[in-house]
C-alpha positions as CSV (number, residue, x, y, z in Angstrom):
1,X,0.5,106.3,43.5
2,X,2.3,102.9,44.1
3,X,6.4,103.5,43.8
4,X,8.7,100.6,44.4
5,X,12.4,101.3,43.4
6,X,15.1,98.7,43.8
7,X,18.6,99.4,44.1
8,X,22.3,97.2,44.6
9,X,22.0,94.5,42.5
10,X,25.1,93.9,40.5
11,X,27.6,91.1,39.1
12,X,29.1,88.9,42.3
13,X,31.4,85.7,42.1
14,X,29.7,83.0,43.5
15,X,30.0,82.9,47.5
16,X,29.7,86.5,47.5
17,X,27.0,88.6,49.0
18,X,25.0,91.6,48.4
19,X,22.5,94.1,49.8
20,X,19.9,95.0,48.2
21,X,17.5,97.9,48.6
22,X,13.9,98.9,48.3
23,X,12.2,102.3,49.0
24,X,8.7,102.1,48.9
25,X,6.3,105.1,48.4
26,X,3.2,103.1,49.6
27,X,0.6,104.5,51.9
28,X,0.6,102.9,55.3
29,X,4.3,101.3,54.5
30,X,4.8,100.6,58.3
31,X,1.6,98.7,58.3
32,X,1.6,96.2,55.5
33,X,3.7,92.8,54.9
34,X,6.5,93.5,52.6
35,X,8.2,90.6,50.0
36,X,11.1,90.4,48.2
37,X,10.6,88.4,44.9
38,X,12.7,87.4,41.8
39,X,12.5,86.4,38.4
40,X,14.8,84.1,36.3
41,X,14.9,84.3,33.0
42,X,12.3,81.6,31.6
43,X,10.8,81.4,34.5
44,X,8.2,82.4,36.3
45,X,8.5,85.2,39.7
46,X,8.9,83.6,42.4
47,X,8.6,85.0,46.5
48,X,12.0,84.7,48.1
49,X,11.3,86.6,51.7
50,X,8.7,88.3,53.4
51,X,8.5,90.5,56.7
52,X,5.1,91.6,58.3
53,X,4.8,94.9,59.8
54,X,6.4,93.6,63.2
55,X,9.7,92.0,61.4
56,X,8.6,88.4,61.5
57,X,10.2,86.6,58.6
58,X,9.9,83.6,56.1
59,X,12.1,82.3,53.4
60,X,12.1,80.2,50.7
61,X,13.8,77.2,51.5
62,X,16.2,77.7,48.1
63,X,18.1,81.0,50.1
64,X,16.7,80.1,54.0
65,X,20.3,80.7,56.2
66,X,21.4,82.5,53.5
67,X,19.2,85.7,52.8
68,X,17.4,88.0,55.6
69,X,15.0,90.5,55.1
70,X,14.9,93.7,57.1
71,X,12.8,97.1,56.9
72,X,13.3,100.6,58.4
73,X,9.5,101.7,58.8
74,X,10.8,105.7,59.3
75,X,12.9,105.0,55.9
76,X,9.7,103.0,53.9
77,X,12.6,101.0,52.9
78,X,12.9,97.1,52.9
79,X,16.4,95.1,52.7
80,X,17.5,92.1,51.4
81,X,21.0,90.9,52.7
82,X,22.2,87.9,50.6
83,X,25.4,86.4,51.3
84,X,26.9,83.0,50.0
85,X,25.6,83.8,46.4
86,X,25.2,80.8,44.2
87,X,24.8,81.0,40.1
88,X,21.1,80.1,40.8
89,X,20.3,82.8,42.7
90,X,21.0,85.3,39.5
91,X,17.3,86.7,38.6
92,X,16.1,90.2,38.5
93,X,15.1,91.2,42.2
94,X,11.4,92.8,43.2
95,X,10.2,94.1,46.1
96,X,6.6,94.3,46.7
97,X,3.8,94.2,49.0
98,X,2.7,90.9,50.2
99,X,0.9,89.9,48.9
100,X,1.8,91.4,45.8
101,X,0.3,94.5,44.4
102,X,-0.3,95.1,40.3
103,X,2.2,97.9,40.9
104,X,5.9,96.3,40.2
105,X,8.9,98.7,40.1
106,X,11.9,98.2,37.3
107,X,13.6,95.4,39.4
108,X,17.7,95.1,40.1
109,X,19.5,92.8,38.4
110,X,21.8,90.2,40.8
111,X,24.4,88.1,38.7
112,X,26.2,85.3,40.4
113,X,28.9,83.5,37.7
114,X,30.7,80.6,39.1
């Protein structure tokens, strides 16, 4: 069974950074393309970073120079290190398969006031 569970959001002044966290329980972790995604409220989720299985990596141009994805294979854990937070980047963060899987964990909340 499919396990995501996200961990370090939290409330951040703008220009801050945080580092977020992601242990997956999926079969063949090491293997598969992992994603980072994030829903605002009202809108729709959207992908923010992905990493294949040999740490290449792609951003969304809205946190590209900003955000980096990382994963420890041995740990079945992926990262997200965000620094210079803006007030748009506040949305509930998901980690995921890529492409996604039906199987979404509870999310961490990231709140950036200005």
């Amino acid at each position: 069974q499919v396990q995501l569970v996200e961990s370090g959001g939290g409330l951040v002044q703008a220009g801050g950074s945080l580092r977020l966290s992601c242990v997956a329980s999926i079969k063949f972790f090491g293997l598969k393309p992992m994603g980072w995604y994030r829903q605002a409220p009202g809108r729709q989720r959207e992908l923010v970073a992905r990493i294949t299985r040999d740490g290449n990596t792609n951003y969304a141009d809205s946190v590209k120079g900003r955000f980096t994805i990382s994963r420890d294979n041995a740990k079945n854990t992926v990262y997200l290190q965000m620094y210079s937070l803006k007030p748009e980047d506040t949305a509930v963060y998901y980690c995921n398969s890529f492409p996604s899987s039906v199987n979404w964990g509870q999310g961490t909340q990231v709140t950036v006031s200005s």
